[in-house]
C-alpha positions as CSV (number, residue, x, y, z in Angstrom):
1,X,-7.9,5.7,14.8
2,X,-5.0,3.2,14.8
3,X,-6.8,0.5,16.7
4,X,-9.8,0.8,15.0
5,X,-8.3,0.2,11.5
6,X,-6.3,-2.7,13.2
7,X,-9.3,-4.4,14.8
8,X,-10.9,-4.2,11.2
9,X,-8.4,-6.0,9.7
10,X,-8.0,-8.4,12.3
11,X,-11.7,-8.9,11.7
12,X,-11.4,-9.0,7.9
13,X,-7.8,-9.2,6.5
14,X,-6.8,-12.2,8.1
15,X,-6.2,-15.6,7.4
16,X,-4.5,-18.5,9.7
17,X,-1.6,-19.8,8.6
18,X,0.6,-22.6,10.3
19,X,4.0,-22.0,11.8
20,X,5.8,-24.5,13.3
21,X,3.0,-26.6,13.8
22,X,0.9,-23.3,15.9
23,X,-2.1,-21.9,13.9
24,X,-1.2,-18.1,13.5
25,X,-3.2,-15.2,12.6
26,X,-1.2,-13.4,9.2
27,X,-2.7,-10.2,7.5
28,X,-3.7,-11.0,3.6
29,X,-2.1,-9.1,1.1
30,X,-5.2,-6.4,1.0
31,X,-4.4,-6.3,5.0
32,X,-1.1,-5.2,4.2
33,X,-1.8,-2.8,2.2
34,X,-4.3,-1.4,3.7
35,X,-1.8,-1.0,6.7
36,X,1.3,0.6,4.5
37,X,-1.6,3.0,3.3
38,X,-2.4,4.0,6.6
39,X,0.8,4.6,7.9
40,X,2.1,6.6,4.4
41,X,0.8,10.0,5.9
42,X,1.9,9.8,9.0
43,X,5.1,8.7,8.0
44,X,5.9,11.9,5.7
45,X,4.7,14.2,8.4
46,X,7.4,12.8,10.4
47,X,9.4,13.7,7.9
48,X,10.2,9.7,7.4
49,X,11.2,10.2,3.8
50,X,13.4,6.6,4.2
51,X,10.8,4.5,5.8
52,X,7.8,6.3,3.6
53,X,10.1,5.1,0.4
54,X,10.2,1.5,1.8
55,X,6.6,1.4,2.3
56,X,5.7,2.6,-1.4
57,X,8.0,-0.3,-2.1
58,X,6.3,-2.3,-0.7
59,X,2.6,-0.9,-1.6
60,X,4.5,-2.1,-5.0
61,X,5.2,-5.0,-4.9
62,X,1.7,-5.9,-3.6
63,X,0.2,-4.1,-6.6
64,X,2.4,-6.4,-8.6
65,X,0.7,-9.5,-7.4
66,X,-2.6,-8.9,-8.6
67,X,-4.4,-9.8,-5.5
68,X,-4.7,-6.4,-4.1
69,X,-8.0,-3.5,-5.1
70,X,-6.6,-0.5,-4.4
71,X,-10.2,1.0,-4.3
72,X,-11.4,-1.1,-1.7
73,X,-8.1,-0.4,0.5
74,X,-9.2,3.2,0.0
75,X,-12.5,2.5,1.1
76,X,-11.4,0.8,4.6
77,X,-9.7,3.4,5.4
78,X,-12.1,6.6,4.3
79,X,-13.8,6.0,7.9
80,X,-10.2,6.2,9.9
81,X,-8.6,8.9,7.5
82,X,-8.7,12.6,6.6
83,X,-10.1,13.5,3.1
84,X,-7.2,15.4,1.9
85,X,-4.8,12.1,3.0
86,X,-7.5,9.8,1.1
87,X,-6.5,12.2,-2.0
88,X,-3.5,11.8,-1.5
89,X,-2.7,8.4,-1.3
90,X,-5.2,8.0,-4.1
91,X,-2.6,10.0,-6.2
92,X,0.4,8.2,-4.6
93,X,-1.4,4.5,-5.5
94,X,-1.8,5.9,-9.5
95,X,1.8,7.5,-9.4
96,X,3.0,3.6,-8.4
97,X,2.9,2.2,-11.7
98,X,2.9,5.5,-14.3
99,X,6.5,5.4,-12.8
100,X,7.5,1.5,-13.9
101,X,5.2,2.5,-17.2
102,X,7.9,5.9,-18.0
103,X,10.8,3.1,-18.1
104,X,9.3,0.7,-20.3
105,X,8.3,3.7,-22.9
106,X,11.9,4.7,-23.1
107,X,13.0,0.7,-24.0
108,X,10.5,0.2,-26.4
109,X,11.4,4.1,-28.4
110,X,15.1,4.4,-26.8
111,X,15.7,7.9,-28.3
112,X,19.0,9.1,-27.2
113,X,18.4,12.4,-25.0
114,X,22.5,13.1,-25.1
């Protein structure tokens, strides 16, 4: 399953780059995420709590850039991927911002809770 997403994006998330004078192959921001998607499931199983944090971090701050479709992430990976995980990081991706959304209600109607 692992390979096959990656030759998919090697295929179709890529875009050359130069370093240090050397054309190099970089994943696009949609690569990226479709790779920190992947690995999510796997990582909690693992019981990764640490490094699955990190990588909803990161699934983050590529939502914050506007260049990434979550939907179309989702869809790469519906071939490679169980259902239920699909679900799940479907949930996961909407949870990403209803969490920065919580903070900003409570600075624009800072009730005091004490």
């Amino acid at each position: 399953m692992a390979l096959a997403v990656t030759v998919a994006l090697r295929r179709h998330q890529t875009r050359v780059v130069e370093i240090d004078g050397r054309p190099t192959p970089c994943a696009t921001a949609q690569g990226l995420l479709i790779l920190k998607l992947f690995a999510l499931p796997s990582l909690y199983r693992q019981g990764e709590n640490s490094r699955a944090a990190v990588y909803e971090a990161e699934i983050s701050s590529l939502l914050g850039t506007g260049e990434v479709h979550t939907e179309r992430a989702l869809a790469a990976l519906t071939p490679h991927m169980l259902a239920m995980d699909i679900d799940s990081l479907r949930t996961t991706l909407a949870d990403i911002p209803a969490r920065g959304a919580r903070f900003k209600s409570e600075i624009q109607s800072p009730e005091s809770k004490i």
